[in-house]
C-alpha positions in Angstrom: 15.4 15.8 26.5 12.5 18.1 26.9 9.1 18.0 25.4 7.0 20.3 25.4 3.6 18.2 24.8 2.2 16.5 27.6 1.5 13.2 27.4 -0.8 10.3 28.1 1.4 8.0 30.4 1.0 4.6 31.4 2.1 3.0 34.0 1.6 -1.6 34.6 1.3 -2.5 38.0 -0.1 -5.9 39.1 -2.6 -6.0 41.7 -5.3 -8.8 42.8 -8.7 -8.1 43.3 -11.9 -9.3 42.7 -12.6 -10.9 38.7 -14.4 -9.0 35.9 -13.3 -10.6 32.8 -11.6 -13.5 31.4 -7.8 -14.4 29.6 -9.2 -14.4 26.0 -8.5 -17.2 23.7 -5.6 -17.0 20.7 -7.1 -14.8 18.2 -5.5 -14.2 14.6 -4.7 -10.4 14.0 -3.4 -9.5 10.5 0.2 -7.7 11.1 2.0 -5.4 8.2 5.8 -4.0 8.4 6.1 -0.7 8.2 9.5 1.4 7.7 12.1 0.7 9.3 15.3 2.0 10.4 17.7 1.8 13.1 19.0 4.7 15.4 22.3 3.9 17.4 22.4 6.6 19.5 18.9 6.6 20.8 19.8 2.9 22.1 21.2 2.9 26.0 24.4 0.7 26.4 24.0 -2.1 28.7 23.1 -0.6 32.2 23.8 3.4 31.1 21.0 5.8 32.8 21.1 9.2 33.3 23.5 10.0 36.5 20.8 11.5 38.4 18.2 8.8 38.1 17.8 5.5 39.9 19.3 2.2 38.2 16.4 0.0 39.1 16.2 -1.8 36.0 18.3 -3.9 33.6 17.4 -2.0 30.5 19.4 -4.5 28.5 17.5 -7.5 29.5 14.1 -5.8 29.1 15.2 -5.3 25.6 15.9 -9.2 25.2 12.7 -9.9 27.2 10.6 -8.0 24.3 12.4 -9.4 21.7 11.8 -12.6 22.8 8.3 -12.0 23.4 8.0 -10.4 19.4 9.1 -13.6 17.7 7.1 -16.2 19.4 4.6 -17.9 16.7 1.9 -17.1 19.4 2.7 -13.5 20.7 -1.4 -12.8 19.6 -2.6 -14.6 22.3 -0.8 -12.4 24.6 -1.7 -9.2 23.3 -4.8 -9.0 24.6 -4.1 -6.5 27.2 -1.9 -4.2 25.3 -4.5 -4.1 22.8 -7.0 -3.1 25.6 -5.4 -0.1 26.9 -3.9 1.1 23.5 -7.8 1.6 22.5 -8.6 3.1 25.6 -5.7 5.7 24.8 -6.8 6.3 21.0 -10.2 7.2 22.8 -8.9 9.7 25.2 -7.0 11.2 21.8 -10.1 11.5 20.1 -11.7 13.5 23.1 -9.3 16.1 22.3 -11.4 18.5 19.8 -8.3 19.0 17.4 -6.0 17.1 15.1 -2.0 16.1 15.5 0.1 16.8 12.5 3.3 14.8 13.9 2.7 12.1 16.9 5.0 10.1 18.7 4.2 7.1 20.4 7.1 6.2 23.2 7.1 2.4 23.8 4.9 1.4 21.0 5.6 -2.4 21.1 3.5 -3.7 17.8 1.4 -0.5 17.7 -1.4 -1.0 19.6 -2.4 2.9 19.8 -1.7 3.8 16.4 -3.8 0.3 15.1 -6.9 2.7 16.8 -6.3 6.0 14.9 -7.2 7.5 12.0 -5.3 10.0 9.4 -8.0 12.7 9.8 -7.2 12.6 14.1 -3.1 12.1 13.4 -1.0 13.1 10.2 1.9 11.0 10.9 3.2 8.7 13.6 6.5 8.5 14.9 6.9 5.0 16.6 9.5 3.9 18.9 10.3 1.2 20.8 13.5 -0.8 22.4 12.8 -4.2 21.1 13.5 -4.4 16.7 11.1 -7.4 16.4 8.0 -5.5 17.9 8.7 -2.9 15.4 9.5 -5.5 12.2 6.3 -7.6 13.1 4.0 -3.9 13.7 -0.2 -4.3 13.3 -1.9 -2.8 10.5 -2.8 0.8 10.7 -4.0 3.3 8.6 -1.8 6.5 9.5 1.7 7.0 7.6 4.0 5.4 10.4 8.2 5.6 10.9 9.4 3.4 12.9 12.6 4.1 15.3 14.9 2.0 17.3 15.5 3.4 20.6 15.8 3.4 24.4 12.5 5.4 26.0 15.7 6.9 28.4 17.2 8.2 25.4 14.7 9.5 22.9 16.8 11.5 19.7 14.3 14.0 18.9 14.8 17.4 19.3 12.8 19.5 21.8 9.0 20.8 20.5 9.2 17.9 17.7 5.7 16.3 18.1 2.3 17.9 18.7 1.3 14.7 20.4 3.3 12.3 23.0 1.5 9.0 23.9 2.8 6.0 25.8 1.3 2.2 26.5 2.4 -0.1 28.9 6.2 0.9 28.7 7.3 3.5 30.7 7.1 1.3 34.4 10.1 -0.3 33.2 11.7 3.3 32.7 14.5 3.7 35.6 13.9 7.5 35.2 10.4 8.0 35.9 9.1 10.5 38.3 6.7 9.3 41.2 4.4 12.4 40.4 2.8 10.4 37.2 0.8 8.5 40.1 -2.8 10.2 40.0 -5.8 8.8 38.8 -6.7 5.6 37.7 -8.0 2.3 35.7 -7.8 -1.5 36.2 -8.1 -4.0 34.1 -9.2 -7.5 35.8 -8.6 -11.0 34.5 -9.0 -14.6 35.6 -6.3 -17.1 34.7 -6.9 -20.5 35.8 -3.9 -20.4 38.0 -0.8 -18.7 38.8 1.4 -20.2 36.5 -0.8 -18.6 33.3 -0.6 -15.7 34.8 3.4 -15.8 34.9 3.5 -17.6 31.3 1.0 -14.6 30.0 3.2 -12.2 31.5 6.3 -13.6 29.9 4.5 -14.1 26.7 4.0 -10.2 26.8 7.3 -9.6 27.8 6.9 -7.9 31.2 9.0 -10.3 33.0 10.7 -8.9 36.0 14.0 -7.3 34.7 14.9 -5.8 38.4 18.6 -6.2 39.0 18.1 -7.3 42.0 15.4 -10.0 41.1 15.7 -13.7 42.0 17.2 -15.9 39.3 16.0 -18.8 40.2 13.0 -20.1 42.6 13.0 -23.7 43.2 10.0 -25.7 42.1 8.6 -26.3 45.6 8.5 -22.8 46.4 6.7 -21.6 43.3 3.8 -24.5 43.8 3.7 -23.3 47.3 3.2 -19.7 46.5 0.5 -20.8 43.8 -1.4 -22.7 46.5 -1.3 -19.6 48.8 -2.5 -17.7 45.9 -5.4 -19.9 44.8 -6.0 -20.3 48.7 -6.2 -16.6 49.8 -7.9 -14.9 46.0 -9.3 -18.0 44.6 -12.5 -17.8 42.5 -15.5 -20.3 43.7 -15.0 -21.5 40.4 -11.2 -22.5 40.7 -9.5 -19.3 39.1 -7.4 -16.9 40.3 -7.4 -12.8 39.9 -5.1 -10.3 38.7 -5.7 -6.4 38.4 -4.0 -4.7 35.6 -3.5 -1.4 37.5 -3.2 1.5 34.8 -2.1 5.1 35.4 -3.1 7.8 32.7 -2.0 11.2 32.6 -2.9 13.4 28.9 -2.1 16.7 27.8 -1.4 18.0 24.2 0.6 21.1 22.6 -1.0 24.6 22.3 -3.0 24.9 19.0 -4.2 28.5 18.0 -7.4 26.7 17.4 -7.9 26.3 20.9 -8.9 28.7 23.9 -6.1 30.2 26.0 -6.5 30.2 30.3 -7.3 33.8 30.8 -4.6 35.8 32.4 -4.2 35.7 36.3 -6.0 37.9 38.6 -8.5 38.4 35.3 -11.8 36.8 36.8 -14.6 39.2 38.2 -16.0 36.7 40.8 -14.0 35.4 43.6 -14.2 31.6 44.8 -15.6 33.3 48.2 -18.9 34.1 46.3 -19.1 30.7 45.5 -21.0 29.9 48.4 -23.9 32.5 47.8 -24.6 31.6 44.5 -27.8 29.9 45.6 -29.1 32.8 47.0 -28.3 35.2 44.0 -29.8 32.7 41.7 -32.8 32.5 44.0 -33.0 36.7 44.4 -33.2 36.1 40.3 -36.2 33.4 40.3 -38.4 35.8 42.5 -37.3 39.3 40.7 -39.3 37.5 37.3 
C-alpha cells in the first residue's frame, strides 16, 4: 500500500553514551477504552512478509511480546519513554501551520501521540497497532479515536486515506523498512542502576528482541559477566549504567490548498552562482543611500 502523506517515522535503536536523565519512578496515568474493533485481514499470519522484503523479524512473537507487555498491573512504569517521544511528535505536528481532518497513527501502542493532540490540530484519529491489549487499555485523549487491529506490514486502508501519517517507537521492528529513513536525529539518555533494569524496562515495554535468529537462552554466568563488563567499561561514578534511546524522525504532511506550492522548475530569476556576490550587491546598496 501507498500513501501519499509523508510521515513522521521513528525508528528505537539502543546505544550507550554518557547519562542525562534518570529511569523515572511508577507514576499513575488515568487510561480510558476507546472503540474497538478487530480487522482480520490487516493481521500478518505467523511469519508472512511481503516477498520482496527481508524476514528479519518474528512478527508473531512481537505481537505476543506487546501483549504481554499491555496487561502487566505495572505497564505505567514502563511507559516512560514512549510517552517522551510521543510528545515530542505531537510537537513537531503542531509546527505544521494547518490542521488534519483524518490522522492515522501506525504502531500506536496505548496512544502516546494522540494523548498530546488536540481536536482543533486533528479531526479524527485512526489508531492501529498489532497488540489488542495496547489498544483495549488506550490513554485518555481528547480527539474522536478508532481503534484497529492490524499488522504495520499490512495496513487495510486504501491509498490517499489520511491527511496525516505518524508513527512512535514501532516501525524498527517492521521487516520491510527501507534503510533511507536513517537521517537526522535525537537521543534519549537514561541511567538504570544496572543492566538487568535496563533488560526488565525493556521487556516491561515490550521491545524484547524478537529476531529469528536471536539466542533463546543465555546462561546465568554469562549475563552477570556481560553486566560486569557493562558497569566496568560505561559505568557512572555513581554506580549506574547508561543507555541512549537513539530516535530517527522523518515528517511530512499532504498538500492543503491552504498552503504555498514550490514554484515551478527553472522559474527562479537568480542563480545559486550569484550567491556568492550577494555581499557585495548588498554593500553597492548601503553606499548608493
Amino acid at each position: 500500500m501507498r500513501l501519499q502523506a509523508a510521515s513522521p517515522l521513528e525508528m528505537l535503536r539502543l546505544t550507550r553514551f554518557p547519562p542525562q536523565w534518570r529511569r523515572p519512578p511508577a507514576a499513575g496515568v488515568p487510561a480510558k477504552n476507546v472503540g474497538f474493533r478487530k480487522v482480520a485481514s490487516g493481521v500478518s499470519s505467523l511469519g508472512s512478509a511481503s516477498p520482496r522484503s527481508l524476514n528479519i523479524f518474528d512478527r508473531d512473537l512481537k505481537r505476543k511480546q506487546k501483549n504481554w507487555a499491555a496487561r502487566q498491573p505495572e505497564r505505567i512504569k514502563f511507559d516512560y519513554l514512549k510517552e517522551e517521544v510521543g510528545s515530542r511528535i505531537a510537537d513537531r505536528v503542531y509546527d505544521i501551520a494547518r490542521d488534519f481532518p483524518l490522522a492515522l497513527d501506525v504502531g500506536c501502542g496505548r496512544g502516546y501521540i494522540a494523548q498530546h493532540l488536540n481536536k482543533e490540530t486533528v479531526g479524527k484519529f485512526f489508531q492501529t497497532d498489532i497488540a489488542e491489549n495496547a489498544l483495549k487499555n488506550a490513554l485518555e485523549m481528547e480527539i474522536p479515536t478508532v481503534s484497529v487491529l492490524a499488522d504495520e506490514e499490512f495496513l487495510p486502508f486504501r491509498e490517499n486515506t489520511f491527511d496525516l501519517v505518524v508513527s512512535s517507537l514501532s516501525l524498527h521492528w517492521v521487516n520491510d523498512l527501507p534503510r533511507a529513513l536513517e537521517q537526522d536525529t535525537d537521543e534519549i539518555q537514561v541511567n538504570y542502576p544496572g543492566m538487568f533494569e535496563l533488560m526488565e524496562d525493556l521487556q516491561g515495554m515490550g521491545e524484547s528482541n524478537c529476531a529469528w535468529h536471536r539466542k533463546a537462552l543465555l546462561h546465568r554466568d554469562t549475563m552477570l559477566a556481560a553486566a560486569a563488563v557493562y558497569r566496568e567499561m560505561y559505568g557512572n561514578e555513581d554506580g549506574s549504567v547508561p543507555a541512549t534511546y537513539q530516535i530517527y524522525y522523518m515528517i511530512g504532511w499532504k498538500y492543503h490548498d491552504s498552503q504555498a506550492r514550490p514554484a515551478k522548475r527553472g522559474s527562479a530569476t537568480v542563480s545559486f552562482g550569484e550567491l556568492g556576490k550577494i555581499n557585495d550587491v548588498m554593500s553597492q546598496g548601503k553606499k548608493s543611500q
